[in-house]
N, C-alpha and C positions, 0 to 999 in steps of 0.2 A: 932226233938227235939229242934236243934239250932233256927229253925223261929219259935216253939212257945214259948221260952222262951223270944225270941225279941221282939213280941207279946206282951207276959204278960207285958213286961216292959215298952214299948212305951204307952201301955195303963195305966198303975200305976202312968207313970209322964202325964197320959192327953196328950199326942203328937200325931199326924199323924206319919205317915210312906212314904215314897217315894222309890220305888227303879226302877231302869234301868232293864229290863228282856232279855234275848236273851229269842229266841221262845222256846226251852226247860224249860225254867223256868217259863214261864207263867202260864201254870195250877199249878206249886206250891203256886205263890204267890195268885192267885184265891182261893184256897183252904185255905189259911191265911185271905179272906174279902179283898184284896189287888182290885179297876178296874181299867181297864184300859181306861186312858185318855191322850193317844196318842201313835202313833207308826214313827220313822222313817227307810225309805229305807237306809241303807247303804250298800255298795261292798261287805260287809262280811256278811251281812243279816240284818234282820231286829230285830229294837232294842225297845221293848214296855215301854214306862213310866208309873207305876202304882203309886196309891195312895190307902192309908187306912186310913178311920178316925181315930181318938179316939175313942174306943170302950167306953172309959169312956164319953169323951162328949155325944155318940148318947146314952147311957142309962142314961145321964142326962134328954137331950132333951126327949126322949121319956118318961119319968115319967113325965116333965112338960108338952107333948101337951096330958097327960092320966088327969093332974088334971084338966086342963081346959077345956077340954071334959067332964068330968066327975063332 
């Protein structure tokens, strides 16, 4: 409930999302639209950096490349 309320909100002010994952948290953040776009080796294991768009920007964008398709 606490990441999709984080969710809803990053997406209400337009924002992306970034967060650091240990390898347990990766299919969480996946399941939130979160990819992954990099991972580093560290001693203690390994540490994924993800990203999420704006859910609001990509359903901007996606209604503008529908009208000009259309």
């Amino acid at each position: 409930m606490m990441m999709q309320r984080i969710c809803d909100e990053t997406d209400r002010h337009g924002r992306c999302a970034y967060v650091l994952a240990a390898p347990d948290g990766v299919p969480l953040y996946a399941k939130f639209g979160f990819e992954t776009v990099g991972r580093v080796e560290t001693p203690q294991g390994t540490i994924t950096s993800m990203f999420r768009p704006s859910q609001q920007l990509n359903n901007g964008r996606q209604r503008m490349e529908a009208e000009h398709v259309g």
